[in-house]
C-alpha positions, 0 to 999 in steps of 0.5 A, spaced: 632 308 416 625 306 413 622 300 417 617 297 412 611 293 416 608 288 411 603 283 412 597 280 410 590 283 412 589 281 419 596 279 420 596 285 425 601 290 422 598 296 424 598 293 432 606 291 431 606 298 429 602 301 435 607 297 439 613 300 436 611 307 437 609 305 444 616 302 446 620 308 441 617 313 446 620 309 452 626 309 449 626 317 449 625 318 441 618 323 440 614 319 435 609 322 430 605 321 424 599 318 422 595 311 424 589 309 420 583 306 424 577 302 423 571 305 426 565 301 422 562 304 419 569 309 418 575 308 417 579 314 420 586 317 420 588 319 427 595 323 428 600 319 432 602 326 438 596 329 439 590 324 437 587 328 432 583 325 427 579 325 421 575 320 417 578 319 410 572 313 408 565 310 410 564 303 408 558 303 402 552 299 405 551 295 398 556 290 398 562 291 392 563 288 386 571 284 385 575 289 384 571 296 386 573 299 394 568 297 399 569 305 401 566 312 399 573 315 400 572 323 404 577 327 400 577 332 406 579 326 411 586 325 406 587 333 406 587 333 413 592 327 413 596 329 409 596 335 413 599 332 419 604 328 416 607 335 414 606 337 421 610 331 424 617 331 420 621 334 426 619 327 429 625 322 431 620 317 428 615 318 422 610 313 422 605 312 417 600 306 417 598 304 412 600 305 404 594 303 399 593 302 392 591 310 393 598 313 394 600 309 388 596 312 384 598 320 386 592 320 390 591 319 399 596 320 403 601 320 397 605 326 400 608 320 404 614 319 397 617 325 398 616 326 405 619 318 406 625 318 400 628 326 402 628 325 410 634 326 412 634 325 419 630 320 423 627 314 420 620 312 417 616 306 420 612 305 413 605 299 414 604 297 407 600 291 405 603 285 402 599 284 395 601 292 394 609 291 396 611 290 390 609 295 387 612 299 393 618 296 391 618 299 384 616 306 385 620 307 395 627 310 391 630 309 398 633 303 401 628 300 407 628 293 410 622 290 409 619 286 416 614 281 415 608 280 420 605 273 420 601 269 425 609 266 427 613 273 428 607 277 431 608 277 438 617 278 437 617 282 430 616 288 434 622 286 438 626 287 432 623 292 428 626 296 434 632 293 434 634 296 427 631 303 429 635 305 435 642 302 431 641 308 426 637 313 431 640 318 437 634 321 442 
């Protein structure tokens, strides 16, 4: 099972989804994967079960032209990540925020294709944007519901992401 979060920036994905790892554990399911933080002036990617962190970018000072990144990306950071992704498949869920326009293009964390289309127990929360969704659609060869946050189902949509996971899992 692959439960994707979409939404919009701001819509409050990674927090639906740090909502979802909390409310899993309670349930008796172990949790792992990676979250990715903003820590201005960083973004930083920190492990799900131990916390371990590694900063993947740093915004740039000068203001980006339309269509550049507003960050200069640490190739040390996406190793590190990937790294404990690769530690975390043992996990009942494997979580994995958020998918880019990077992993699209080989680069990131884009060890998460494999790692999400041969998993063959558990299941995949996956936080993907929602301008990149369809290009996700095109390139995810597994099936995945698609669960969007928006200003109206933040508060529930949590609810029912769990729902669907603990019907296709066993603690």
């Amino acid at each position: 099972m692959v439960c994707v979060i979409t939404g919009d920036i701001g819509a409050g994905k990674s927090t639906v989804c740090r909502d979802v790892v909390e409310r899993m554990r309670r349930h008796g399911y172990t949790c792992d994967g990676i979250v990715t933080e903003k820590r201005d002036p960083f973004l930083v990617v920190r492990r799900v079960s131990d916390g371990s962190e590694a900063i993947i970018a740093e915004r740039k000072r000068a203001a980006a032209r339309p269509g550049l990144s507003r960050y200069d990306f640490r190739p040390g950071g996406f190793i590190a990540g990937n790294e404990m992704l690769n530690a975390s498949v043992a996990a009942d869920l494997l979580v994995i925020d958020e998918a880019g326009a990077l992993e699209l293009e080989g680069g990131g964390f884009s060890i998460l294709f494999p790692l999400v289309e041969n998993r063959t127990a558990g299941a995949v929360l996956l936080v993907i944007r929602k301008k990149l969704l369809h290009r996700y659609k095109k390139r995810l060869h597994c099936q995945y519901i698609v669960f969007e946050v928006t200003e109206d189902s933040r508060d529930r949509i949590g609810t029912a992401i769990v729902s669907c996971l603990k019907t296709t899992m066993h603690p």
